[in-house]
TIZALUM-622333 format. One line per field, with one value per residue (C-alpha): y, x, z; residue number from 1; residue in one letter. Coordinates in steps of 0.25 Angstrom, whole numbers, padded with zeros to 4 digits. Last residue first. Layout:
<recs>
Y	[Y/...] .
X	[X/...] .
Z	[Z/...] .
resi	[NUM/...] .
resn	[A/...] .
</recs>
This chain:
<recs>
Y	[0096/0096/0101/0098/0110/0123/0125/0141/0136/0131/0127/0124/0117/0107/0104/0103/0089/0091/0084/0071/0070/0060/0060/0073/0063/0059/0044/0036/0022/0016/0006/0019/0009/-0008/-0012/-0025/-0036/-0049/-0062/-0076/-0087/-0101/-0108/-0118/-0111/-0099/-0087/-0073/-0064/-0049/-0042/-0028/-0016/-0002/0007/0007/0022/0021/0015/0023/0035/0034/0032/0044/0037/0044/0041/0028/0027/0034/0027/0013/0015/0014/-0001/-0007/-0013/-0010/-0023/-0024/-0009/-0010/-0020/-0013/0000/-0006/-0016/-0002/0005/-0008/-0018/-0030/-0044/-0043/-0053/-0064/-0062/-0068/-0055/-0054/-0056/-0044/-0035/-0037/-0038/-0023/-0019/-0027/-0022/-0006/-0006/-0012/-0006/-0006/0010/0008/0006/0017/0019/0031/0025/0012/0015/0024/0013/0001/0012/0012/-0002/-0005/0004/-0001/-0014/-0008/-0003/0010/0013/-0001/-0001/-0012/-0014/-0021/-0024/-0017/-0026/-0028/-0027/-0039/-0043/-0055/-0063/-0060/-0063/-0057/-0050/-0040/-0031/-0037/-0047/-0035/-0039/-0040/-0045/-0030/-0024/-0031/-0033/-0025/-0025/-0039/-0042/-0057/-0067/-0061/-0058/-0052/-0041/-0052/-0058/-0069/-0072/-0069/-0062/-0067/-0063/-0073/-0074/-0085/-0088/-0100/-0095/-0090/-0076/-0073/-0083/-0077/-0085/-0071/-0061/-0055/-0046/-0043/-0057/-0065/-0052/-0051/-0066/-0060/-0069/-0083/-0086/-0077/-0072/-0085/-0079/-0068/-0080/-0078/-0086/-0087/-0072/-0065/-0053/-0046/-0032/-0023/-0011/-0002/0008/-0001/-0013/-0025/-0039/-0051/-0046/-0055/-0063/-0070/-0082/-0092/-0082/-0075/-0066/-0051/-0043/-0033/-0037/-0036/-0022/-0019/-0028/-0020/-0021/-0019/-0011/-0011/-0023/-0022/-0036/-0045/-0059/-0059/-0045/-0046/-0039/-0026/-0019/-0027/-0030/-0017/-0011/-0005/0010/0009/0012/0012/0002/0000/-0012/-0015/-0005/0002/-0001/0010/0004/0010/0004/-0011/-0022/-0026/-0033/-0034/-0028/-0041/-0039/-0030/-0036/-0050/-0048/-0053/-0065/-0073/-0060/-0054/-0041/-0031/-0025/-0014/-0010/-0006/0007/0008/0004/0015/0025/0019/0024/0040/0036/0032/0042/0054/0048/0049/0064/0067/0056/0063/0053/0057/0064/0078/0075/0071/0061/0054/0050/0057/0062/0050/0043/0054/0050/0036/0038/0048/0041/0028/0036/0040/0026/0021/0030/0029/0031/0025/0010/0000/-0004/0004/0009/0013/0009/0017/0030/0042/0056/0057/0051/0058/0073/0064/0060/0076/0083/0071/0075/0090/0087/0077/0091/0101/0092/0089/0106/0112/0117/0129/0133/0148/0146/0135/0145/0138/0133/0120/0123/0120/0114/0115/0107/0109/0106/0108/0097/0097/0085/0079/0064/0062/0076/0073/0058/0062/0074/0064/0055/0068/0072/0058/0057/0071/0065/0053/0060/0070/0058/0052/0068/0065/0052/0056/0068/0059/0069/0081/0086/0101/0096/0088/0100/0108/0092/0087/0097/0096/0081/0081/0091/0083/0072/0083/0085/0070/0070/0083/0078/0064/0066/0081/0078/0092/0087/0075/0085/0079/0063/0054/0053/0049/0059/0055/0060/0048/0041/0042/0036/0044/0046/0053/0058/0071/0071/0068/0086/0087/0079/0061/0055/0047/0033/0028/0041/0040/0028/0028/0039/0037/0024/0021/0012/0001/0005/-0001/-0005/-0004/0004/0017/0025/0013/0009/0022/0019/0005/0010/0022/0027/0013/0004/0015/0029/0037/0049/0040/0042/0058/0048/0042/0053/0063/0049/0051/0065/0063/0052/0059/0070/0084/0088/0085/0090/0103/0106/0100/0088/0087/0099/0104/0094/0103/0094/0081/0079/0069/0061/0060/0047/0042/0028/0029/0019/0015/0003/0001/0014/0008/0017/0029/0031/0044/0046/0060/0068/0084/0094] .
X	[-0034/-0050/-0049/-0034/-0026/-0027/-0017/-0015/-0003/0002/0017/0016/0002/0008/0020/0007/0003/-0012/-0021/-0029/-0042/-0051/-0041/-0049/-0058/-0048/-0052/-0048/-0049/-0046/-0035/-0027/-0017/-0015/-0026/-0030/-0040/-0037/-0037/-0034/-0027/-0027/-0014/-0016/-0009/-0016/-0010/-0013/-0017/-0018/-0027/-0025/-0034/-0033/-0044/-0058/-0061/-0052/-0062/-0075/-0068/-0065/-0079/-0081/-0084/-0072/-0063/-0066/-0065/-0051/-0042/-0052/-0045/-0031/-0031/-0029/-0042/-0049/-0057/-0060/-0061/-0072/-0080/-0084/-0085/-0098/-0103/-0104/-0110/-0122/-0123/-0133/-0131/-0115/-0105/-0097/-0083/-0072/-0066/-0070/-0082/-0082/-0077/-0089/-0097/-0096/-0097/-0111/-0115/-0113/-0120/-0119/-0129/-0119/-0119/-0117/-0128/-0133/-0135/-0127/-0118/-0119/-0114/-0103/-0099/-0100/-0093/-0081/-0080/-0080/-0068/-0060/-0062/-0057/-0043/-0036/-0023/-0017/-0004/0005/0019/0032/0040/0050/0055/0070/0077/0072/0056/0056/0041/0040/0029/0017/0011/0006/-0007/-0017/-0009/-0007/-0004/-0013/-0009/-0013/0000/0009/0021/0033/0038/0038/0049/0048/0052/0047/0034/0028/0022/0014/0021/0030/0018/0019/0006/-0002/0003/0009/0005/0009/0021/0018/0026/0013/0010/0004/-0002/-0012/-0011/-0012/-0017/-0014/-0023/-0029/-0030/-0036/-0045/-0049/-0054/-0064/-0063/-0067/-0057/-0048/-0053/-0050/-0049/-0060/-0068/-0079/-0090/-0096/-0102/-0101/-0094/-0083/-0085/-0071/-0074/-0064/-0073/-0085/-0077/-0081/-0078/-0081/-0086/-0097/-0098/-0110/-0109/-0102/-0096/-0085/-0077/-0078/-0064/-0067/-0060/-0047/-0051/-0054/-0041/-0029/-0022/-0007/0001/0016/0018/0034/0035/0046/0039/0035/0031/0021/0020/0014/0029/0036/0026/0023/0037/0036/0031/0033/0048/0051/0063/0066/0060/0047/0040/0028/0015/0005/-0012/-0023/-0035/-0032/-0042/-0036/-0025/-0012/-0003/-0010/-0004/-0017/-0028/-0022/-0023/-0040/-0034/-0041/-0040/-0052/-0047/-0060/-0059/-0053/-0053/-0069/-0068/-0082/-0078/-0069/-0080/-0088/-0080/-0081/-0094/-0097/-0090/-0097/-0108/-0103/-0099/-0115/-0119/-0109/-0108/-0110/-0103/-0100/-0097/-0081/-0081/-0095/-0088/-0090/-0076/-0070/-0078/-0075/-0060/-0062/-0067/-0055/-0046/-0050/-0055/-0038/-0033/-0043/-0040/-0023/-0014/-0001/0003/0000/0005/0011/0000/-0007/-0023/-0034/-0026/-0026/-0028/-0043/-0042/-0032/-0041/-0053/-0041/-0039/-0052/-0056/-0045/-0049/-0063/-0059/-0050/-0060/-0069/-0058/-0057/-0044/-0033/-0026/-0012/-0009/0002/0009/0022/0029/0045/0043/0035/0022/0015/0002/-0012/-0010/-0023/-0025/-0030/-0043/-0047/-0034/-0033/-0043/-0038/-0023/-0022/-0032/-0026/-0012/-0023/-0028/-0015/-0010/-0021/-0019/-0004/-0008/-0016/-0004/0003/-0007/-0005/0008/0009/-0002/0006/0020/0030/0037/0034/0029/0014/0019/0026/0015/0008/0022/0024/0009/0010/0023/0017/0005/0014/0023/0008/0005/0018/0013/0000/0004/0015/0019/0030/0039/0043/0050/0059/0072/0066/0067/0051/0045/0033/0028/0036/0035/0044/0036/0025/0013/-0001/0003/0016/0014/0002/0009/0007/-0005/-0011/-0015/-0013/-0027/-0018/-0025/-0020/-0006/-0004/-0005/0003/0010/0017/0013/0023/0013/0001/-0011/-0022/-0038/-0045/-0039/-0027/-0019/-0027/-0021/-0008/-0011/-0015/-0012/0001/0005/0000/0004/0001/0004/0014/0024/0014/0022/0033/0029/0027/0038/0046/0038/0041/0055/0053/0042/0052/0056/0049/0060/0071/0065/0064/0080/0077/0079/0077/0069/0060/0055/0056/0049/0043/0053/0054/0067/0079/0070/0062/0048/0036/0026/0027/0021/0024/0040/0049/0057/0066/0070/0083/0085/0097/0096/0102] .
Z	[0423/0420/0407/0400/0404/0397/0386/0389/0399/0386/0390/0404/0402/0391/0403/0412/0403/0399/0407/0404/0402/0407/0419/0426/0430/0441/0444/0459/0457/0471/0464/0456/0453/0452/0464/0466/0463/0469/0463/0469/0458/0458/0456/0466/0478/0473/0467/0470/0459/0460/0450/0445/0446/0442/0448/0445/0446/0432/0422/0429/0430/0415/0411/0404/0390/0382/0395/0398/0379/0381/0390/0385/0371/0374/0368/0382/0379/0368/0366/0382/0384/0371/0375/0388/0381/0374/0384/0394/0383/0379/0371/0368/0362/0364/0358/0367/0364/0356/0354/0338/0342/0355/0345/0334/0345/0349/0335/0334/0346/0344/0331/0316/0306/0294/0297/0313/0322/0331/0345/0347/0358/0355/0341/0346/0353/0346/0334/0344/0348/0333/0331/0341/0335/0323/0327/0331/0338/0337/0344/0335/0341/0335/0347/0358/0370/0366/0378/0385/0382/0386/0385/0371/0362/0369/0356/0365/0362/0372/0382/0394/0408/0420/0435/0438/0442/0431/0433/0427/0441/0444/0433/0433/0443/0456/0453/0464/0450/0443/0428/0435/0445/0460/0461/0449/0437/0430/0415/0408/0396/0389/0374/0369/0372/0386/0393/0405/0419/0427/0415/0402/0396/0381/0374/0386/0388/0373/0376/0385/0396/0401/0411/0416/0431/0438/0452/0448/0445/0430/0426/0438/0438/0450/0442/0451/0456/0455/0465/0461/0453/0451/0443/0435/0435/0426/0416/0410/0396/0389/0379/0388/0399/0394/0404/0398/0402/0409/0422/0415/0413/0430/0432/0425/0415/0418/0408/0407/0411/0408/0401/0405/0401/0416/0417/0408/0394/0391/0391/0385/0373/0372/0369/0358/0360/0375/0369/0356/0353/0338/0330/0337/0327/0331/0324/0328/0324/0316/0310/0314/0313/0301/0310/0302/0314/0322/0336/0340/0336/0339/0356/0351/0347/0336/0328/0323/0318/0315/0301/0296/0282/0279/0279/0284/0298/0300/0293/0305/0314/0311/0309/0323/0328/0321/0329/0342/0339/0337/0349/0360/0369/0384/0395/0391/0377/0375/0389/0382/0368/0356/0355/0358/0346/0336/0341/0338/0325/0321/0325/0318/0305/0306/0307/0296/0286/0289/0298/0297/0304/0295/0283/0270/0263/0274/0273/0271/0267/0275/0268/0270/0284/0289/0286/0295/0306/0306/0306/0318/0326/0323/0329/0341/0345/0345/0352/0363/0364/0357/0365/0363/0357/0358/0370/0360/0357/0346/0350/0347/0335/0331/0319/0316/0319/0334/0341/0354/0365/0375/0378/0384/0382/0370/0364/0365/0357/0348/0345/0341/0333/0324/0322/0318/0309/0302/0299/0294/0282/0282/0278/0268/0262/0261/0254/0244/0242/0238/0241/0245/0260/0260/0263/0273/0282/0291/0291/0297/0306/0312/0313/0321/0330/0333/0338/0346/0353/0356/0363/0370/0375/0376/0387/0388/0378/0381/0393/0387/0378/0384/0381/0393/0393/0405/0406/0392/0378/0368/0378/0389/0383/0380/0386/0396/0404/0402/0411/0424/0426/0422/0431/0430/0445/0442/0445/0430/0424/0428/0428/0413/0409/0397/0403/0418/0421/0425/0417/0424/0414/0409/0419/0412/0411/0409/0395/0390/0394/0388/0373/0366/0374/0378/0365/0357/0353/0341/0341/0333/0320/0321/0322/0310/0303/0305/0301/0288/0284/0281/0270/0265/0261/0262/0274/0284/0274/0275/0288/0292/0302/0317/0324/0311/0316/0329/0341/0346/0334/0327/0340/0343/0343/0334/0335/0327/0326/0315/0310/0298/0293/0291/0301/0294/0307/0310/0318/0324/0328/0333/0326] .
resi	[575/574/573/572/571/570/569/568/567/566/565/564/563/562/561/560/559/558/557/556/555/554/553/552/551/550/549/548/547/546/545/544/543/542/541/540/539/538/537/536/535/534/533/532/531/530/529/528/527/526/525/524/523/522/521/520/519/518/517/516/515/514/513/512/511/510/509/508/507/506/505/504/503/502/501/500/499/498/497/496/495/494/493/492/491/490/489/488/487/486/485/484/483/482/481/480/479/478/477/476/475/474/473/472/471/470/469/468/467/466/465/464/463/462/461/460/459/458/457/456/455/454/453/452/451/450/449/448/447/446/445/444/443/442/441/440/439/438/437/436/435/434/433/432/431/430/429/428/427/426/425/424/423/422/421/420/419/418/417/416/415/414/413/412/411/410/409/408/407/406/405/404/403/402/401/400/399/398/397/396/395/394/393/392/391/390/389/388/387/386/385/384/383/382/381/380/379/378/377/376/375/374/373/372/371/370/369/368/367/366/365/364/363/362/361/360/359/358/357/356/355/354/353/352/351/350/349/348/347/346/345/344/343/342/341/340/339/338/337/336/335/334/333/332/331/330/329/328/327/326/325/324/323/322/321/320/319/318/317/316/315/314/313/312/311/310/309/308/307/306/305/304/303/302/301/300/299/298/297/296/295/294/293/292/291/290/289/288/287/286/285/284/283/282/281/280/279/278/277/276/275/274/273/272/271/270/269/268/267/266/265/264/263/262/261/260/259/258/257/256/255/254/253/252/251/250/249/248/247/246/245/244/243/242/241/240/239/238/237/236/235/234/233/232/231/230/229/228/227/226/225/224/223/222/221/220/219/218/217/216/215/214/213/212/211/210/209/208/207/206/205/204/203/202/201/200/199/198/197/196/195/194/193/192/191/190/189/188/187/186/185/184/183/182/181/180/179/178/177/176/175/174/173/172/171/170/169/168/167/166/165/164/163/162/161/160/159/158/157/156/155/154/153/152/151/150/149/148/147/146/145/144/143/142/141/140/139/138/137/136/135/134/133/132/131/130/129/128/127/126/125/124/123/122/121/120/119/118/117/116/115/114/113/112/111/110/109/108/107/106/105/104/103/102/101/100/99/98/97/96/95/94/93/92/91/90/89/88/87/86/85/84/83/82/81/80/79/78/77/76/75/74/73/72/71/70/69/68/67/66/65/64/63/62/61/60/59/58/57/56/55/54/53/52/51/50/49/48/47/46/45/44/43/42/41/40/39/38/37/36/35/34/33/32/31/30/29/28/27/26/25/24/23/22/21/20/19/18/17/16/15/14/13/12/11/10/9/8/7/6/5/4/3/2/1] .
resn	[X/X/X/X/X/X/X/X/X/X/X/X/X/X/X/X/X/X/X/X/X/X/X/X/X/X/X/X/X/X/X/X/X/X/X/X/X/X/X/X/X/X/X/X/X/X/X/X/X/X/X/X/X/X/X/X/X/X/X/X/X/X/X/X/X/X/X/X/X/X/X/X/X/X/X/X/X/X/X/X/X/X/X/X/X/X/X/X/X/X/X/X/X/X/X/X/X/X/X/X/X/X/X/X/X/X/X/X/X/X/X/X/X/X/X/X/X/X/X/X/X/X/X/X/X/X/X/X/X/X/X/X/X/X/X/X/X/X/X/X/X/X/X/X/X/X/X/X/X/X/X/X/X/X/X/X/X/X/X/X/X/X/X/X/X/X/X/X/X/X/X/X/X/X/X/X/X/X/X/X/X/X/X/X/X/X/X/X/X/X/X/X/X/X/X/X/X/X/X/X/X/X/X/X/X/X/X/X/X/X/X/X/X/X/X/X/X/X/X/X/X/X/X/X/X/X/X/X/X/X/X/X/X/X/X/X/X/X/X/X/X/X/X/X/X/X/X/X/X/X/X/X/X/X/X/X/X/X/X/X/X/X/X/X/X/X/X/X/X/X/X/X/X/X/X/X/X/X/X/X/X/X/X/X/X/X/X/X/X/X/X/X/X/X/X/X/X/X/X/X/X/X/X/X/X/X/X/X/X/X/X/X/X/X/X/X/X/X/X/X/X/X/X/X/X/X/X/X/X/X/X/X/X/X/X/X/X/X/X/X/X/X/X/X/X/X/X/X/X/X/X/X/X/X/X/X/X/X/X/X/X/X/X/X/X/X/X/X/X/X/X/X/X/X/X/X/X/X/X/X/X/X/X/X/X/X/X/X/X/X/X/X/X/X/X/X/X/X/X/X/X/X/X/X/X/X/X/X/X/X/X/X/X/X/X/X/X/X/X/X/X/X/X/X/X/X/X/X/X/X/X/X/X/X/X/X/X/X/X/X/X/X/X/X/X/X/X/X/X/X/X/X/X/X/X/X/X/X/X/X/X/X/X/X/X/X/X/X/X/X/X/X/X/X/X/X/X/X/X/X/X/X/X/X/X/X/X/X/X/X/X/X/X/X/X/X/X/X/X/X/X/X/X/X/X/X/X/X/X/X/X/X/X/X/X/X/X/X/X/X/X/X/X/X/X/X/X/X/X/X/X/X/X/X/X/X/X/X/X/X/X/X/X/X/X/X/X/X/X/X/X/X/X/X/X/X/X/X/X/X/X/X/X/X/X/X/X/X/X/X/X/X/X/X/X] .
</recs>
């Protein structure tokens, strides 16, 4: 029989640490049937690591933001490169959308090729759900405490689909519970549609049984977290790439209310943080819907260790993601009471703005104040012990640097401020910390509704339309508001509040823009320094510089180890 060690972590802070995963081979390989479903006290480690399954900031967040116009993954975690340098097949796609110690192409683990990267991780996920909801209903105790779990249960279902469906399309749907040794030849997939309707069925049942708050702190589904889901997903579904090229106004309008009843609950409200980076270091933020806590107490690798592995080279950071120049160049520079981009891109053909206001030498001053809080660049001070960002070439944080570790340098001259708490500049042996990845928050929410309100030109049921959500995120920014709206101003506004959030993987996608985002390449700047510390910039390629685009990248394929097994699957259209 094999060993295990489960650990009853607070609900708080949701993370696990076992020598095996729970679900990674039948439980009566690790406990006795009946004694597993014998109590609570068993149940709830079943739980968490079923809540394990949830993204963080690499899987949810800066893998995502990899595969688009927004950053260079260096190590190419989950699979970023790989979408971004268009060498995406079914036989590299194991490798995404998880890292590779949750079942990715790297993992050391024997049964790694049974973790066909986020389709099958997200499958032995699913699998956890359906063993506990096949046994719940046989566990002795308080009911109201079971049917909250089973409340929990139907959202993690309904995230896991989510996960599958917005990356594949076409998904089954298991509701019960296999066996190792089952014969999966009769499973087939369900369409998109299909899917978006039994995601909703499920966050709606999770909403009737969830409470409005957790009793015992964050970090558990509740109301709130399944309404988010569910909203957004309505929203994907309605979305241009779903319905032949356009909105779909029926399925747009379910949207909206699906959002509005967020609203109307009236227990969130916007954060407005002297800050902006304060969103998401402040576990007390009510702006927060939904967010994963992961405990800095026990080593989970790319799970903890943000702080490292965002940081700059010269604290001994790992840089793992670079932005790049095409986002940086988005940033609004502030104007008096008007503001400009400063550069925009035509394919590779990056156009400056002949406005005085802004030197692409000096490119700095004046900006978005989300931008200050969001990236750091050449002259940048990170934290508050002094320290300043070098990367011009030859600086401590650029990749000639002969005093740091060049290697971990960043490609662009870019490294990320946005979510880091920048205490530490040595990392040593110890690099893990207490994490929040926020996977559902209000100003999302807003940037949703101005959306779908735009969209069907309507107002919302207190009367407030697209502009007046748009320039309730641009206030709390510090940002000139808006008089007039249109699409582009909308989706503009939300790459800059969302960035590097994982949203703008699936909203270039959603909008059926994605050849747009990548047929500009990935662009970095090079500074050289001047005899009287002035700078000279230049442009220059980080990857895929001629921005070539395989449309078949809107969806990825399914990994050929899934094909092998289920030749009756049917591959992912287009593969």
């Amino acid at each position: 029989m094999k060993k295990i060690l489960l650990f009853i972590i607070p609900l708080s802070l949701i993370a696990i640490s076992c020598e095996e995963d729970v679900f990674e081979t039948s439980p009566t390989d690790k406990f006795e049937e009946h004694g597993v479903w014998s109590s609570l006290d068993l149940v709830n480690p079943y739980v968490n690591e079923v809540y394990n399954g949830m993204g963080n900031w690499v899987t949810d967040g800066l893998a995502l933001s990899s595969m688009t116009d927004d950053t260079y993954s260096m190590f190419n975690w989950a699979g970023g490169r790989t979408v971004a340098e268009m060498t995406l097949n079914e036989n590299n796609s194991q490798q995404l959308g998880v890292n590779y110690n949750k079942g990715g192409t790297y993992s050391p683990d024997k049964d790694a090729t049974l973790r066909t990267g986020k389709w099958g991780y997200m499958y032995y996920k699913i699998r956890g759900v359906n063993q506990i909801f096949a046994n719940i209903d046989n566990v002795p105790g308080d009911p109201a405490v079971i049917d909250r779990l089973k409340g929990e249960m139907y959202f993690l279902r309904a995230y896991f689909y989510a996960q599958l469906a917005n990356v594949f399309q076409e998904v089954p749907i298991i509701t019960r519970e296999y066996e190792i040794s089952d014969d999966f030849l009769d499973i087939t997939k369900s369409s998109y549609q299909e899917v978006t309707d039994f995601i909703v069925e499920q966050c709606d049942l999770a909403i009737e049984l969830l409470p409005t708050t957790f009793p015992s702190g964050p970090g558990r589904a509740t109301k709130g977290a399944a309404m988010a889901l569910k909203a957004e997903q309505l929203l994907y579904a309605a979305s241009p790439l779903a319905n032949a090229g356009s909105y779909d106004m029926g399925k747009l309008d379910k949207a909206r209310a699906a959002h509005e009843d967020i609203i109307n609950l009236g227990i969130y409200s916007l954060y407005k943080p002297a800050d902006y980076r304060n969103i998401f270091l402040d576990k007390a933020n009510p702006e927060i819907i939904f967010a994963k806590y992961t405990n800095g107490d026990l080593m989970i690798d790319r799970e903890n260790s943000m702080e490292r592995d965002i940081a700059p080279a010269g604290t001994g950071g790992y840089t793992a993601y670079n932005p790049l120049q095409s986002l940086v160049d988005d940033f609004e520079v502030i104007d008096g009471a008007t503001t400009f981009i400063p550069a925009t891109w035509n394919g590779t053909t990056r156009t400056v703005t002949a406005n005085p206001a802004y030197d692409d030498n000096d490119p700095y001053k004046n900006r978005d104040p989300r931008f200050y809080a969001t990236i750091l660049y050449n002259g940048a001070q990170r934290g508050t012990n002094g320290y300043v960002v070098d990367s011009w070439a030859g600086g401590k944080d650029s990749r000639q640097s002969t005093v740091s570790a060049w290697w971990n340098a960043s490609w662009s001259s870019y490294y990320l401020r946005k979510f880091s708490n920048e205490a530490s500049d040595a990392y040593g042996n110890n690099p893990q910390t207490d994490i929040m990845w926020i996977h559902y928050r209000l100003g999302e929410i807003y940037l949703n509704l101005a959306e779908i309100l735009f969209e069907l030109n309507q107002t919302d049921s207190n009367g407030r339309g697209a502009l007046w959500y748009i320039n309730e995120i641009r206030t709390r920014a510090g940002m000139p508001v808006f008089t007039t709206l249109d699409r582009e101003t909308i989706r503009h506004e939300r790459r800059i509040e969302l960035v590097f959030e994982g949203n703008r993987f699936f909203d270039v996608r959603r909008w059926e823009i994605y050849d747009q985002a990548m047929k500009k390449g990935q662009y970095g700047l090079t500074l050289e320094k001047q005899t009287d510390g002035s700078f000279i910039t230049q442009v220059t390629g980080v990857t895929n510089p001629d921005g070539t685009f395989d449309p078949r990248i809107y969806w990825w394929p399914i990994p050929q180890l899934e094909m092998e097994k289920n030749p009756k699957l049917g591959q992912t259209p287009g593969w």
